[in-house]
FIDREN-240875 format. One record per residue: residue number from 0; residue in one letter; chain; y, x, z of N, C-alpha, C in turn. Coordinates in steps of 0.1 Angstrom, whole numbers. Last residue first. Example, Ala and Ser with C-alpha at 12.3 -4.5 7.8 and 13.67 -1.06 7.14 Angstrom:
<marmars>
(marmar 1 's' 'A' (-22 128 71) (-11 137 71) (0 129 79))
(marmar 0 'a' 'A' (-57 132 78) (-45 123 78) (-33 132 78))
</marmars>
This chain:
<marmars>
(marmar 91 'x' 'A' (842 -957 -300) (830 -951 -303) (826 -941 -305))
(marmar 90 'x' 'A' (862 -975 -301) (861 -968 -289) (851 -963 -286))
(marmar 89 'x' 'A' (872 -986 -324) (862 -994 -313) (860 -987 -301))
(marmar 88 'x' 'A' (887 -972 -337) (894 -985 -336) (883 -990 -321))
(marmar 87 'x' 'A' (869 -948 -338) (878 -946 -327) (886 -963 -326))
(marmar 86 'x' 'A' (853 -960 -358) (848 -959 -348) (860 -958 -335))
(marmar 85 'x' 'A' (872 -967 -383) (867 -974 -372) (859 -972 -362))
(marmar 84 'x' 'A' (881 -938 -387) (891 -946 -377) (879 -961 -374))
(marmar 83 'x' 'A' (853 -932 -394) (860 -924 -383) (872 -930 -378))
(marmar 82 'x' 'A' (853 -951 -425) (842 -949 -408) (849 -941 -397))
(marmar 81 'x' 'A' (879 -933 -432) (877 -953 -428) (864 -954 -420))
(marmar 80 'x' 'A' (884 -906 -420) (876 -911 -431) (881 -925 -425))
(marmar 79 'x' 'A' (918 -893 -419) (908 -893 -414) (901 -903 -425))
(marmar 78 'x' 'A' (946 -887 -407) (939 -880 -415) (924 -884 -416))
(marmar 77 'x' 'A' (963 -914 -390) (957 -902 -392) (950 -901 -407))
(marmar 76 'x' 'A' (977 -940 -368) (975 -933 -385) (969 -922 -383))
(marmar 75 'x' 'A' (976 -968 -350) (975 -952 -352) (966 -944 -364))
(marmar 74 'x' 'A' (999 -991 -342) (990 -987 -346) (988 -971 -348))
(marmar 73 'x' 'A' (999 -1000 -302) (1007 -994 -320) (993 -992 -326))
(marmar 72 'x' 'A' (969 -1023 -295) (984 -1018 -291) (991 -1010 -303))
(marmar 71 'x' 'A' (950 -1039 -293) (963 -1043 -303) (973 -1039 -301))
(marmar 70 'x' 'A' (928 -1028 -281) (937 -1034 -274) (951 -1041 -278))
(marmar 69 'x' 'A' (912 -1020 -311) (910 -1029 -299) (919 -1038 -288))
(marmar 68 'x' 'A' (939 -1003 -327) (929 -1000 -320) (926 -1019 -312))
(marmar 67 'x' 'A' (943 -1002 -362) (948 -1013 -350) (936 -1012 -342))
(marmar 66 'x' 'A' (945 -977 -383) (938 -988 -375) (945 -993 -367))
(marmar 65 'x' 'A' (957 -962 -417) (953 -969 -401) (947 -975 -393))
(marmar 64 'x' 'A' (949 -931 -429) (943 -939 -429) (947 -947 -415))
(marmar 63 'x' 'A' (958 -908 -455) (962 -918 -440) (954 -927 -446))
(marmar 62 'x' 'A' (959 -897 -482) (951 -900 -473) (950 -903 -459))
(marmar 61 'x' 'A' (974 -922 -505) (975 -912 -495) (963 -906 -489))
(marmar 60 'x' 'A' (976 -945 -520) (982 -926 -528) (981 -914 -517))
(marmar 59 'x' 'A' (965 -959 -508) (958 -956 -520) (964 -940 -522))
(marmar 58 'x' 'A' (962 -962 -473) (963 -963 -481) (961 -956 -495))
(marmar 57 'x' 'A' (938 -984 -455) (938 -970 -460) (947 -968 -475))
(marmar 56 'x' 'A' (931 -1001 -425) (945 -999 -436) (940 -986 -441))
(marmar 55 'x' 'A' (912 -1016 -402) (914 -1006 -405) (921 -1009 -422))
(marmar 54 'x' 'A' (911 -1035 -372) (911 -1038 -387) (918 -1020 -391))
(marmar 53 'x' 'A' (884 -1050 -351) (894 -1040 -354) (899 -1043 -367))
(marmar 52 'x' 'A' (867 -1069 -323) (872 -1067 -339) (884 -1059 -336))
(marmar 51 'x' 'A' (839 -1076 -302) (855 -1073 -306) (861 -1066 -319))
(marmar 50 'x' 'A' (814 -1069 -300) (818 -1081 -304) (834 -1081 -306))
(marmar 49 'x' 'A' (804 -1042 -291) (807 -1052 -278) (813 -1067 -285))
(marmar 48 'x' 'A' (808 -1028 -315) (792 -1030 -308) (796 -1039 -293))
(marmar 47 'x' 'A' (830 -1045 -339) (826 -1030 -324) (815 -1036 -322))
(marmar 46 'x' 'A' (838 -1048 -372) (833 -1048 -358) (822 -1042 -349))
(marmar 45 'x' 'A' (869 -1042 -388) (857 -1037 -383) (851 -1048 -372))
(marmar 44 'x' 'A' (876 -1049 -421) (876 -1053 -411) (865 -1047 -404))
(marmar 43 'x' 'A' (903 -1032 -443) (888 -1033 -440) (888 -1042 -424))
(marmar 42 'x' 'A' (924 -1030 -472) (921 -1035 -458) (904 -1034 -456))
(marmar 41 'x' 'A' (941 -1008 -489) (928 -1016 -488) (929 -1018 -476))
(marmar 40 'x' 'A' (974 -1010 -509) (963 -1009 -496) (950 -1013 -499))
(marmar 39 'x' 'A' (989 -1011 -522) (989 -1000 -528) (978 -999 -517))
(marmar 38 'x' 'A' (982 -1047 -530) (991 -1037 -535) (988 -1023 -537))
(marmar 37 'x' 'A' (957 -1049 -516) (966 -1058 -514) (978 -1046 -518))
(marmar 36 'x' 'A' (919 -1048 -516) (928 -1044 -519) (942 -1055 -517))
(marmar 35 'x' 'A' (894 -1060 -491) (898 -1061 -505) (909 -1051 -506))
(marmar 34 'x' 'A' (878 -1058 -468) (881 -1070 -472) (890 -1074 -484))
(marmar 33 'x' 'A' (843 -1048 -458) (859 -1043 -470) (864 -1055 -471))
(marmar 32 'x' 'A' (836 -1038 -433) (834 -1049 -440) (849 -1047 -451))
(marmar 31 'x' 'A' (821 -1019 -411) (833 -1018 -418) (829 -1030 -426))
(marmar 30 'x' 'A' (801 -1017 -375) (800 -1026 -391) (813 -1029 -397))
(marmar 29 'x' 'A' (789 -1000 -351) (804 -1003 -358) (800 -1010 -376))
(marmar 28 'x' 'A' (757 -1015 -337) (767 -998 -344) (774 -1009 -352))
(marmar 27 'x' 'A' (739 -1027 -334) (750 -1022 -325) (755 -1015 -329))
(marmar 26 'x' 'A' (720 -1039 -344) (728 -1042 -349) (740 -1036 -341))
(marmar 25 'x' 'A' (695 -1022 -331) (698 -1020 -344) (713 -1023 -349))
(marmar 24 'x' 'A' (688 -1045 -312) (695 -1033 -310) (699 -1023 -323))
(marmar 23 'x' 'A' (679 -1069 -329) (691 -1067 -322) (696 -1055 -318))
(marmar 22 'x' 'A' (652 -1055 -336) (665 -1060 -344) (677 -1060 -341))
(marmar 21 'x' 'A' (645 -1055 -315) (648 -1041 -318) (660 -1043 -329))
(marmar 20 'x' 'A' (641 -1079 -305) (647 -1069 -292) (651 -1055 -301))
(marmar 19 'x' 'A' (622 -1090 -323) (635 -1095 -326) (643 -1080 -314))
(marmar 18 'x' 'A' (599 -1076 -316) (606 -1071 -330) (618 -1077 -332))
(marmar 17 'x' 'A' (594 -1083 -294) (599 -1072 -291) (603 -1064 -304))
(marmar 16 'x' 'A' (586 -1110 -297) (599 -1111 -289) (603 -1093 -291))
(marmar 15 'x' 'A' (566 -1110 -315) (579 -1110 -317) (592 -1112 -312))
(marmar 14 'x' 'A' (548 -1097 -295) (553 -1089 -306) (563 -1094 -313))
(marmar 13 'x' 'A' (547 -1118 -279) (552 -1105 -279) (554 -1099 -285))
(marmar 12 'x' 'A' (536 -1138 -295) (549 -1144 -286) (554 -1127 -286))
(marmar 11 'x' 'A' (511 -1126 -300) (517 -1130 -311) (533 -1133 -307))
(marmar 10 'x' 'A' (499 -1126 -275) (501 -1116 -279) (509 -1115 -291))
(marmar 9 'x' 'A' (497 -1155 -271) (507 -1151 -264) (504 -1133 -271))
(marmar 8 'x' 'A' (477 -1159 -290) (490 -1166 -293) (499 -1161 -281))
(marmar 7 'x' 'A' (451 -1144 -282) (463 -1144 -294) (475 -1149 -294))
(marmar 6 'x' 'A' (457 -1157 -256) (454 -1143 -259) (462 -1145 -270))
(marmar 5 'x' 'A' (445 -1183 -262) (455 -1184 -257) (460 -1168 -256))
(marmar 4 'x' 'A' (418 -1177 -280) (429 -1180 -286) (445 -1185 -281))
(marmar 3 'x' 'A' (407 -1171 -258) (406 -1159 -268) (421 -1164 -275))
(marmar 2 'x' 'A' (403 -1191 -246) (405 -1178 -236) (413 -1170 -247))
(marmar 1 'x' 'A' (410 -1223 -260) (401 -1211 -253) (407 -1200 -245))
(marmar 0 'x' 'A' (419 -1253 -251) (423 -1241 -257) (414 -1230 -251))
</marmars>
């Protein structure tokens, strides 16, 4: 193998070790995933930027919205958008 062409191919190794590195960081932000309707609800499933899962409740005639924070403790209702309880479900 040449000089030149071990060059390329390790400059080739870098660049896509540092386009997967971005990708990944990219993926770190809270992702809502709708998991459908169920009577007068919609469920949503979140996931946090550390891999831990939340689930966010919005009901239809209301504007409450709940989540089940992280540590599965009560749940906590509010006024609020379905992105903004899952960020607080993650602690974001």
């Amino acid at each position: 193998m040449t000089f030149s062409k071990f060059l390329r191919i390790n400059l080739a190794v870098l660049i896509l070790t540092a386009a997967t590195g971005l990708s990944a960081a990219e993926n770190r932000s809270v992702r809502v995933i709708d998991a459908g309707p169920d009577g007068d609800e919609r469920y949503y499933s979140v996931y946090c930027p550390d891999g831990s899962r939340a689930a966010v409740v919005k009901r239809e005639d209301k504007t409450t919205v709940c989540t089940t924070p992280r540590d599965e403790s009560k749940d906590v209702c509010k006024n609020w958008s379905v992105d903004e309880a899952a960020r607080a479900a993650c602690g974001v």
